[in-house]
N, C-alpha and C positions, 0 to 999 in steps of 0.2 A: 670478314666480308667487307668488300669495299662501298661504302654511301652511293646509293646514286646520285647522280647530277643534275638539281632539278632546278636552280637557279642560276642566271646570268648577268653579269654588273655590264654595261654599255655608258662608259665614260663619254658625254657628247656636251660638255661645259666648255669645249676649246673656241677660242675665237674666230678660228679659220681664216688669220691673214693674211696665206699664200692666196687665198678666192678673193681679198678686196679687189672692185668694189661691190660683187654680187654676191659678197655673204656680210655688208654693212646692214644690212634687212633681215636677212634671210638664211638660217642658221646653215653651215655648209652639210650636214649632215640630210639635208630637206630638197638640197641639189640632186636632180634625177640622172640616172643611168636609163637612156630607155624611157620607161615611163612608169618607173620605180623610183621616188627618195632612197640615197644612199643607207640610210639608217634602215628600211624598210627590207631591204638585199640583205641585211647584216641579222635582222630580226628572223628572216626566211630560214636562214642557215640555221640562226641557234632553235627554230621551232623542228624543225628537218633531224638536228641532233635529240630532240626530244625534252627541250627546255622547258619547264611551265610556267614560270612566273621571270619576267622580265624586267630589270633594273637597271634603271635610267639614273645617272648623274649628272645634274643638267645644270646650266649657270642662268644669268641675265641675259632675258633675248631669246630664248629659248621654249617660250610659251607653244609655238607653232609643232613642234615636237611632242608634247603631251595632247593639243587637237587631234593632230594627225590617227594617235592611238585611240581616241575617244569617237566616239557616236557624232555623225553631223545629220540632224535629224530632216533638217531642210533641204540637203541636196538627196537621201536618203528617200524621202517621202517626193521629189521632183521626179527620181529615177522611176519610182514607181508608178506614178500615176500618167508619166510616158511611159510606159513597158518597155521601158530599158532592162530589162529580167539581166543580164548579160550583163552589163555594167554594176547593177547592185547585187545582183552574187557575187562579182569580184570584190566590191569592199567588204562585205559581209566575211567573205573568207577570210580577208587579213585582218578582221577586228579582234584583238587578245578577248578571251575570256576575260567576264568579269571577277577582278580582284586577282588578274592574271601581271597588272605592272603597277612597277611602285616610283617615283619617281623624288631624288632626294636632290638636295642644294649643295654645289661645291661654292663658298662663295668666293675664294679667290682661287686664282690660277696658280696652284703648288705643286704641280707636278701629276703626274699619272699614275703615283703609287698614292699621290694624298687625296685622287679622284676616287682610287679601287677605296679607300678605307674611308668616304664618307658612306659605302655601302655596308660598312659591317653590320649596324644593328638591323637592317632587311636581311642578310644574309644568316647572319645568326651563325652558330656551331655545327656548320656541314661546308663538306668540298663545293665549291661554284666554277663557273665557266667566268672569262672574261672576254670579249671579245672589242677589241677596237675598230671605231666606228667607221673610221676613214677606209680602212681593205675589206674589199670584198673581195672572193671569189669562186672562180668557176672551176669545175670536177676537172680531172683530166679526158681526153676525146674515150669513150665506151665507159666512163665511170659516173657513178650519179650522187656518190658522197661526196660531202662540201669538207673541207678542213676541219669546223669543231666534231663534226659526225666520226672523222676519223682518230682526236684527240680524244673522244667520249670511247672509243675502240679500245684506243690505246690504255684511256686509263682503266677501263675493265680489264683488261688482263695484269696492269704495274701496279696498281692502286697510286697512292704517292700525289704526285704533283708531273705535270706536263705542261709542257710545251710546243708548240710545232715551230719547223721549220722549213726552210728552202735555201738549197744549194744558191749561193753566188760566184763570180768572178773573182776568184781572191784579190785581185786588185780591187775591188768593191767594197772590202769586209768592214776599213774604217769609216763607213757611212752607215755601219748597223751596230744593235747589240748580237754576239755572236756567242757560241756555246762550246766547249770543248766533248768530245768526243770521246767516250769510254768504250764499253764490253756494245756489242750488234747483235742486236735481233731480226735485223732481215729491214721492216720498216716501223721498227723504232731502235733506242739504243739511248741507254745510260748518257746523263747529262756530269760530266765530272766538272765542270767548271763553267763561269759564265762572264763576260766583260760587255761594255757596254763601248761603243766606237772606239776601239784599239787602234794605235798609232799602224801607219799602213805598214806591213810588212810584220805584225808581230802575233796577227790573231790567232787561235788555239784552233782554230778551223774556216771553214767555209761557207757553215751551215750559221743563217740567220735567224731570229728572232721573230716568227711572223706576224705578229698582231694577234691568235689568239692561244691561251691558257686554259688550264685546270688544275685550281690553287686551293691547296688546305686551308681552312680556317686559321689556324699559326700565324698567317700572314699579314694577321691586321696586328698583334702585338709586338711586330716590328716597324710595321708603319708608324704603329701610334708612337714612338719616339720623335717621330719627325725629322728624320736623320735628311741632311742636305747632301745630293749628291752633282751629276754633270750640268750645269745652265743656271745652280743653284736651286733646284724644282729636289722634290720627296721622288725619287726613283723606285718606280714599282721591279727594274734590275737588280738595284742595290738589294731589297730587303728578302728578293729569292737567292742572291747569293750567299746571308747570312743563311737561312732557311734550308739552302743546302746544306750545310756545315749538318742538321741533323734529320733530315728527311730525305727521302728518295724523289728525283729528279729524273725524268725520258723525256727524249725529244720525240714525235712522231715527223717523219719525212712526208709533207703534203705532197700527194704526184699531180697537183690541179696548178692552177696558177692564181695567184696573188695581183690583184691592182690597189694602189696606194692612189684613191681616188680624192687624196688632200692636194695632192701638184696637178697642173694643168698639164701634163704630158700623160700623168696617170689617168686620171678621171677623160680624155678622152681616148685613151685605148681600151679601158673599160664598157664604154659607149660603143666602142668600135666592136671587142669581141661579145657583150652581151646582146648586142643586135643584130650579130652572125649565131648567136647561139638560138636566136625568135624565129621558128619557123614564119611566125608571120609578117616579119621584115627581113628576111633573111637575104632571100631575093634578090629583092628592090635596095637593100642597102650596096650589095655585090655591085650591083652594075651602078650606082651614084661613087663607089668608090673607082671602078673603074673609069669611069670617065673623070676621075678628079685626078686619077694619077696618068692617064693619059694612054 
């Protein structure tokens, strides 16, 4: 029987300095979609898949992050004695249980595979989720599962270690980590091989690497070598494709869409369809976009 999945590492120690100068203060993870923190969308997902304890990798600068998660008892006790009912049930909702997040120190920037392994001793000896901070996304139009609800799917039926992805433009491939493609299950299907930004024209598929995971424990005593790989950074790519060599590997095919809310082109198309997705702005944003495009 396969573990369930009851923890998730949220690497959010990056500097974010595609957002200078509006993430020189203010961690880019804390930047709103909507009138949501991007970190808070990504939180929504892993609780939606059935996460319970939540883990945080956080750097310098980064205090506003662990507020956010915590009790504000002054605006809390404000809300209330205005009968805002409406406003402090909404935070009340998104407060973790306590002893629900744990929040650990990366202290220099090593990469993303030396982000996931300052989470091992929270994690301990069970399978976890990873999800990356910067993508979030939305179900496909009639579907209400988010990407990791679909990877927690997928790994109850594979057990193993997973992955999700999304189709690109083969011209597109050498701007991601990509996967090669084995035996099809319909919407999942054997991971036989994995490279990280393939020179253009040589990649084993189409299917990209989406920001989030479901990784065996194994994975930290490849980390903990500290092997260098692309930028010079501990690649959390590199140490699943040793990991494959002896474990089983599935990609799940997300059918929702992906925004990579770290570029300014991403984070506002995000804005753009999360506010078509808000009945309560949906509207009103329709006809402001109309009239901006004329």
């Amino acid at each position: 029987m396969t573990k369930r999945i009851r923890k998730a590492v949220f690497p959010v120690a990056g500097l974010g300095t595609r957002f200078l100068p509006a993430t020189k203060a203010v961690p880019k993870e804390m930047l709103t979609v909507v009138d949501r923190p991007v970190v808070q969308h990504v939180v929504d997902e892993a609780r939606e898949a059935g996460i319970e304890h939540f883990v945080f990798v956080t750097g310098r600068g980064k205090g506003m992050i662990e507020d956010h998660f915590d009790m504000a008892y002054e605006l809390e006790d404000t809300l209330k004695r205005r009968n805002k009912t409406k406003e402090y049930e909404a935070l009340m909702a998104d407060l973790p249980k306590a002893g629900a997040t744990s929040f650990t120190r990366q202290q220099a920037p090593l990469g993303l595979g030396h982000a996931v392994w300052c989470a091992r001793e929270i994690i301990g000896d069970e399978p976890f989720a990873v999800l990356l901070p910067d993508m979030i996304t939305l179900p496909a139009p009639g579907q209400t599962a988010r990407c990791l609800a679909q990877a927690v799917e997928a790994y109850e039926k594979h057990g193993g270690n997973i992955i999700a992805v999304e189709e690109v433009k083969p011209e597109e491939t050498h701007q991601y980590g990509i996967v090669a493609k084995g035996k099809d299950y319909g919407a999942t299907f054997e991971i036989t091989g994995m490279v990280e930004k393939p020179p253009q024209g040589t990649a084993p598929s189409n299917f990209i690497i989406s920001g989030r995971y479901i990784l065996e424990p194994e994975i930290f005593a490849l980390l903990e070598k500290g092997e260098k790989g692309a930028g010079g950074e501990i690649q959390l790519t590199d140490a699943m494709i040793h990991l494959a060599k002896e474990r089983p590997f599935h990609g799940v095919r997300f059918d929702g869409r992906t925004y990579d809310t770290g570029s300014k082109l991403g984070f506002l198309a995000a804005n753009v369809a999360f506010g078509l997705a808000r009945p309560d702005v949906a509207e009103g944003l329709k006809a402001e976009l109309k009239k901006l495009l004329g």
